[in-house]
C-alpha positions as CSV (number, residue, x, y, z in Angstrom):
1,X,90.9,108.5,90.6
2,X,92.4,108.2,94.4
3,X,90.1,105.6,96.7
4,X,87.5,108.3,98.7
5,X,89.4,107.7,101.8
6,X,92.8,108.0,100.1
7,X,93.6,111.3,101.9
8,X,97.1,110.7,103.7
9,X,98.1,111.9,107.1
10,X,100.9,112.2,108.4
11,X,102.8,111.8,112.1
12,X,106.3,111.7,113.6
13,X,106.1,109.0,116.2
14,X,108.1,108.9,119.6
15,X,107.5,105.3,120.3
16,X,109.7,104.2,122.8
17,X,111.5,101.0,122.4
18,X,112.7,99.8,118.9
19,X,110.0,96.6,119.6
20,X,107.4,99.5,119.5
21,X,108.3,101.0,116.3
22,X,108.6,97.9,114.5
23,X,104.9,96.9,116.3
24,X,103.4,100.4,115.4
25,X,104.5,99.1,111.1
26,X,102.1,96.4,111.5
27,X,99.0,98.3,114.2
28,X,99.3,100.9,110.9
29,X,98.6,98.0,108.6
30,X,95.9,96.2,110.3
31,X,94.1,99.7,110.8
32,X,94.3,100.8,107.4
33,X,93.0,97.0,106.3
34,X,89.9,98.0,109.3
35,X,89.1,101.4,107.9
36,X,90.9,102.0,104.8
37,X,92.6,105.3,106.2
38,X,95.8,105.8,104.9
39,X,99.3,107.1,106.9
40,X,102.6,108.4,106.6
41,X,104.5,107.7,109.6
42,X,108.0,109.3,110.1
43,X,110.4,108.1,113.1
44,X,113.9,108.5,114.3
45,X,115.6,105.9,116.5
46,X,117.9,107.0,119.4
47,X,119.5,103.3,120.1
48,X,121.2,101.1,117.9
49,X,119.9,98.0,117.5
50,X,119.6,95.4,114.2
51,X,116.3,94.8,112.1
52,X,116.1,91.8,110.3
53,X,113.4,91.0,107.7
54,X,110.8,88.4,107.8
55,X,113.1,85.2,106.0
56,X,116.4,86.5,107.1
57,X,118.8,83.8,109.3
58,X,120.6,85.1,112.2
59,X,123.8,84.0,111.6
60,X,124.0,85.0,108.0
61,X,123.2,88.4,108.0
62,X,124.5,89.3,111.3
63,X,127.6,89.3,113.8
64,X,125.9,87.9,116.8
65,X,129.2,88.3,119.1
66,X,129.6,92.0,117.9
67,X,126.5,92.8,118.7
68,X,126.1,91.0,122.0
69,X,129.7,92.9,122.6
70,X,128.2,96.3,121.8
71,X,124.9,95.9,123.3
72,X,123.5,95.9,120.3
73,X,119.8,94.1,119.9
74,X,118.9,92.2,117.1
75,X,115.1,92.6,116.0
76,X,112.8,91.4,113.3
77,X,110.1,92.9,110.9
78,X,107.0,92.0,109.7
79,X,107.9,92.7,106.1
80,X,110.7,91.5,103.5
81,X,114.0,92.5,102.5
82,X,117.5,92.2,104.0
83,X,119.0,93.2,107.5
84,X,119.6,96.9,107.9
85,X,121.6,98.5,111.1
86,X,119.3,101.3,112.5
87,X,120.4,103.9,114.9
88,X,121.2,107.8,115.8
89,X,121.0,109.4,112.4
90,X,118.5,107.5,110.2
91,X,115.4,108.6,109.5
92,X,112.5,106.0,109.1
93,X,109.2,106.6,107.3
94,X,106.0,104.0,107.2
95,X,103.6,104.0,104.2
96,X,100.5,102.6,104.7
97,X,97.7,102.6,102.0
98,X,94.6,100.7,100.4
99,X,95.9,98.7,97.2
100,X,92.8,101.1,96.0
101,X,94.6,104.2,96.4
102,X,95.7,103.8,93.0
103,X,96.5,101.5,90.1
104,X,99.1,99.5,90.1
105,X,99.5,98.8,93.9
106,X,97.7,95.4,93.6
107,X,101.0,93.6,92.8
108,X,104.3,93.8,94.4
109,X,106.1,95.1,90.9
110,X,103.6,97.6,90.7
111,X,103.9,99.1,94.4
112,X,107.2,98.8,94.1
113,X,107.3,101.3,90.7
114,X,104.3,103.2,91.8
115,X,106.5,104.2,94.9
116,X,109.8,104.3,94.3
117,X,109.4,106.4,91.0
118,X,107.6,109.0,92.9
119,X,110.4,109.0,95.8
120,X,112.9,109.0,93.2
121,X,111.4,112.2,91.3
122,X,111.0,113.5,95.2
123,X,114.1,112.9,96.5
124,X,116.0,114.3,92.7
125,X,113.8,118.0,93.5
126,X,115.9,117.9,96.8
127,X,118.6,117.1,96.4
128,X,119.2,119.0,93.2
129,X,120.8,116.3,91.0
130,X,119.6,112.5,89.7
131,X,118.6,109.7,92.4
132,X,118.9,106.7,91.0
133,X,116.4,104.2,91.6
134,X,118.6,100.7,91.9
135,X,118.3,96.7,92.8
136,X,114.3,96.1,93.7
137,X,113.9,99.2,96.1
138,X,116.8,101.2,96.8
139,X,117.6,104.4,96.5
140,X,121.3,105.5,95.6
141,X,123.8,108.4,94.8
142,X,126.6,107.8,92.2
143,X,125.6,104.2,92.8
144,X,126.3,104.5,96.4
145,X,122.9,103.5,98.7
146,X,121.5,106.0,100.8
147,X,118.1,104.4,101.2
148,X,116.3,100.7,101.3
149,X,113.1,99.7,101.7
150,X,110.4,97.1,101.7
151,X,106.8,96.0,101.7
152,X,104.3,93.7,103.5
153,X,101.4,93.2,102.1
154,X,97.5,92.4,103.7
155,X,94.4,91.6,101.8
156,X,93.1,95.3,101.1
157,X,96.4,97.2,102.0
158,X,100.0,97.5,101.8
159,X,102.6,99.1,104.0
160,X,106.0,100.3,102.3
161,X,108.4,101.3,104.6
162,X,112.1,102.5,104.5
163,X,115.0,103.9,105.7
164,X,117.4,106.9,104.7
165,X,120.7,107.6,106.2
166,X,121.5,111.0,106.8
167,X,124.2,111.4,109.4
168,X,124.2,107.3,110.9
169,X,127.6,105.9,111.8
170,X,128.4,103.7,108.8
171,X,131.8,102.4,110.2
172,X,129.4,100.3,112.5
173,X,127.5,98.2,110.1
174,X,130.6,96.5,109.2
175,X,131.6,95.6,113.0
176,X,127.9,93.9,113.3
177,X,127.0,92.4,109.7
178,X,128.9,90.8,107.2
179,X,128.1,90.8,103.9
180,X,124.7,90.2,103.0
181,X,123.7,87.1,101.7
182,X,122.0,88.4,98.7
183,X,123.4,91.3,96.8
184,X,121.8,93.8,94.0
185,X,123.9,93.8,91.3
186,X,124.7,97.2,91.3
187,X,126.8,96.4,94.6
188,X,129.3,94.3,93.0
189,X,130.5,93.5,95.6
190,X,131.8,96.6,97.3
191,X,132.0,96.6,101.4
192,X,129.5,98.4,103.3
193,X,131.5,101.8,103.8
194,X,132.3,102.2,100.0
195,X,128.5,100.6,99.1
196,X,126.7,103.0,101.6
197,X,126.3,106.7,101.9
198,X,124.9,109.7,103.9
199,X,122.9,112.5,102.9
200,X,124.3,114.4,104.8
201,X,120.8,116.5,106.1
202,X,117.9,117.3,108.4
203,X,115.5,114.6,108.9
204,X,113.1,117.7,108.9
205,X,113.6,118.5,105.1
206,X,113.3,114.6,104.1
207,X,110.0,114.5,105.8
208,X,108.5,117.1,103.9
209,X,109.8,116.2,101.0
210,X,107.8,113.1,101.4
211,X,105.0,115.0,102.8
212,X,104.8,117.1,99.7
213,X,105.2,113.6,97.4
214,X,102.0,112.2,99.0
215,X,100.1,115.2,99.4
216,X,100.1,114.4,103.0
217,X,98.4,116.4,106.0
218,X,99.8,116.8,109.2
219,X,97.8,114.8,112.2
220,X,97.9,113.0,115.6
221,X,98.5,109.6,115.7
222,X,95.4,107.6,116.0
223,X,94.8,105.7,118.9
224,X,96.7,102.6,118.8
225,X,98.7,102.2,121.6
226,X,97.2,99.2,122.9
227,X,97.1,97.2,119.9
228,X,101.5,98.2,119.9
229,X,101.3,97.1,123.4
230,X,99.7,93.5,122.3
231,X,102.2,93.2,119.3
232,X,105.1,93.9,121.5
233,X,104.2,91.1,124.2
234,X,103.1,88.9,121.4
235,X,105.6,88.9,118.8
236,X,108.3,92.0,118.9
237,X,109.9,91.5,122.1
238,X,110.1,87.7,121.9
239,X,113.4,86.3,121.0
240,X,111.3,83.7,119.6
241,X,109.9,85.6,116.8
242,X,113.3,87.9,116.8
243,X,116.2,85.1,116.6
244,X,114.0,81.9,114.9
245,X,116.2,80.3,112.5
């Protein structure tokens, strides 16, 4: 049985600056660990720019001269997982729920299978043919990726968050990051334009498929704006928290 204030809504979010996005990931979390009210964010960027996660080193994952050549910022999350190039063509989704919402989100394993199963099954209906479900969290096509995602956990909730390409310049990601440092098997070692792949569709239709997934409502945003504000100053504009070693 679903937590009593399990009920999802869901937003598309216009923050912006890319520091405000990655502020509103962790505003979402702390609110859902305040009230236990659960949210499905959806946002598009219209920059490029870099996300790192939490433990990632500059200098392995990215090409800091490329990017300072194309104007291309590099940024950090609050959650896990490796470097992904975010820009014109991706859409983004933010997950936020109480580990009550249902069994199995108390541990990373299980959240991770919880969620991906049911994007996977999502996704499949689509598309009309098999996702595959590879590495930790990824989603893939004829073992090409086309989505990756990640978690950060609090002490009552959990935000999962993602990305899936749909019509993104891939050529770029190999001007501004090498090869990652850590690989899923499945890669085997393939570059970034034979390991990656576009869907090729609407953000519109992805977002209700997800939507539909959760059993998500439509809503405003709630009123966070000056907790992103705080975050921003604090942590996501700083190239102290952005380029630590």
């Amino acid at each position: 049985m679903k937590h009593p204030c399990s009920q999802i809504q869901s937003f598309v979010n216009a923050a912006a600056t890319p520091a405000e996005h990655l502020a509103w990931d962790e505003a979402l979390l702390e609110y859902c660990e305040q009230t236990g009210l659960s949210t499905l964010r959806f946002w598009e960027p219209d920059t490029y720019f870099i996300v790192l996660g939490l433990a990632n080193e500059v200098a392995k994952e990215t090409n800091p001269a490329a990017c300072e050549r194309l104007g291309i910022p590099i940024l950090r999350r609050c959650s896990g997982g490796g470097a992904v190039v975010q820009g014109p063509g991706c859409l983004n989704y933010s997950l936020v729920l109480p580990l009550a919402f249902t069994p199995g989100l108390e541990t990373v394993t299980g959240a991770n299978r919880h969620i991906m199963e049911r994007h996977t099954a999502a996704l499949s209906e689509l598309l009309g043919r098999a996702v595959e479900w590879r590495g930790c969290t990824d989603l893939a096509l004829d073992g090409r990726k086309f989505s990756g995602n990640a978690q950060r956990r609090a002490r009552h909730s959990l935000l999962f968050h993602g990305t899936f390409l749909l019509n993104f310049d891939l050529q770029l990601v190999s001007q501004v990051m090498p090869q990652p440092s850590r690989q899923p098997g499945y890669r085997a070692g393939r570059a970034h334009g034979d390991f990656l792949i576009n869907l090729g569709m609407s953000a519109d239709v992805v977002c209700q498929s997800l939507r539909t997934a959760w059993n998500a409502g439509k809503s405003s945003p709630p009123q966070l704006e000056a907790r992103v504000d705080a975050l921003v100053q604090e942590k996501y504009a700083r190239i102290e928290w952005n380029l630590r070693r």
